[in-house]
N, C-alpha and C positions, 0 to 999 in steps of 0.2 A: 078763450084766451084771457087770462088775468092779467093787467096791469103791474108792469112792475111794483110801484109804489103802493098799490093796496097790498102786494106782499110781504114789507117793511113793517116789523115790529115796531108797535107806535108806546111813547113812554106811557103808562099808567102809574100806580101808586106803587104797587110792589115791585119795579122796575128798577135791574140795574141799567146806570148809563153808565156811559166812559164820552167822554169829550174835553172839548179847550171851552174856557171860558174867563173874559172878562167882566170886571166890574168896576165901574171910574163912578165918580162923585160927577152926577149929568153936570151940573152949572160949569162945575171946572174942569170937567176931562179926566181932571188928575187920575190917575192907575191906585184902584187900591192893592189888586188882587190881579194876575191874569197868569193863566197856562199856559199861552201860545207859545211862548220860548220856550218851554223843557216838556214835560211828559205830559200826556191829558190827566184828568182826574176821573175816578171811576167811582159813583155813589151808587149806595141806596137809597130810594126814593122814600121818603119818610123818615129814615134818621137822624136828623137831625145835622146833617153835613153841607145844609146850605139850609139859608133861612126859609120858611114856610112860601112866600110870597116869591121869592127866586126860583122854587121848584114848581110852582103854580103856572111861571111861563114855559116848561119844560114838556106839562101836560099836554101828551097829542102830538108833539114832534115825532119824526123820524129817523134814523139813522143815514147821513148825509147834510140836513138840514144846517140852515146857519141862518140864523135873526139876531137881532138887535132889540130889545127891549128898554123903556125906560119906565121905570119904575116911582112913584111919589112916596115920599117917606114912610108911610100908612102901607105900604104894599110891600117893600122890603125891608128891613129889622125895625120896622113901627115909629113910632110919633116920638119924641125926645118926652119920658115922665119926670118931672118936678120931684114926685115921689123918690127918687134914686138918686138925688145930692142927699149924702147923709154925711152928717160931718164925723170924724173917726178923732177919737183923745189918742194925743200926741204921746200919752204913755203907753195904749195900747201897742199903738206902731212903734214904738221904741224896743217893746218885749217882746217881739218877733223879728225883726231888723237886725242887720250889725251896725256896729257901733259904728257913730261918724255918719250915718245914710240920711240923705238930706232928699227932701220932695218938695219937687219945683213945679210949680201948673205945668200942666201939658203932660210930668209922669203918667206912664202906665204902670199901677203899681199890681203884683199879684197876691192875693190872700188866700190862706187855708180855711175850707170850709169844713166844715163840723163832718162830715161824710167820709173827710179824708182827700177830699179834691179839695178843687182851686176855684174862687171866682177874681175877678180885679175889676182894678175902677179907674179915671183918670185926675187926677190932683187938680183940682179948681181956684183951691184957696188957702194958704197959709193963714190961720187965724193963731189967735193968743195960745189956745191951749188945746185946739184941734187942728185939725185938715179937712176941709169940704173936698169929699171926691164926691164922682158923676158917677154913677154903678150901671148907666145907661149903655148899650152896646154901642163903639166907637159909631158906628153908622146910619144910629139912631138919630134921626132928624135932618136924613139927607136924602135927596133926589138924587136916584141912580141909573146906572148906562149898564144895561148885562146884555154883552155879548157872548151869544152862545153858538160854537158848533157842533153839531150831536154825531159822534164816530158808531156808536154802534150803542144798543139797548137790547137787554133782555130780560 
């Protein structure tokens, strides 16, 4: 007789899941992200649809499971790099902008990449003839809380 639970598709790498999942800033709780209230999310495992270090705790669960994960900044979207304050000329951003668009620290602004996508940064600093943004992922450089419940994997 087998065990239920050795029955239970367990997540690997080419694994789709579907589940709820939070992720709060640990120190403060704060919500950045969660599903529990409306529909689960269903990924591929390796896509790129959660950060590397967020699907690494998903490895080996099964469908029913529910943990709590806390994560240190190095394990989920990485260490905050110095390298990605780059300051951007105010004329640049002016000849993609409408006219009048004002950037206040804290902006999320987003840019056209050469590819034809988007990346964006956050406004750090009003200088004379530039803008210091942070090119850093907002959640780079934080200690995280990932709640996860796994509905089914395949």
């Amino acid at each position: 007789m087998t065990d239920a639970a050795e029955s239970k598709p367990v997540v690997n790498e080419q694994s789709f899941v579907t589940l709820h999942y939070r992720i709060r800033l640990a120190d403060s709780q704060q919500v950045v992200v969660s599903t529990f209230e409306d529909k689960p999310a269903t990924l591929q495992m390796g896509a790129g649809q959660l950060a590397e270090g967020l699907e690494r705790c998903l490895m080996g669960m099964q469908a029913g499971q529910r943990d709590t994960f806390i994560l240190p900044a190095s394990s989920g979207y990485g260490d905050t790099n110095p390298d990605l304050y780059r300051p951007v000329s105010k004329a640049l951003l002016n000849s993609y902008a409408e006219e009048g668009t004002t950037f206040e620290p804290g902006d999320f602004v987003h840019f056209p990449a050469p590819d034809g996508g988007q990346f964006a940064g956050t406004v750090v600093e009003d200088r004379e003839d530039s803008i210091l943004f942070d090119f850093n992922h907002p959640l780079a450089g934080k200690r995280l809380s990932f709640e996860v419940q796994l509905i089914g994997v395949l």
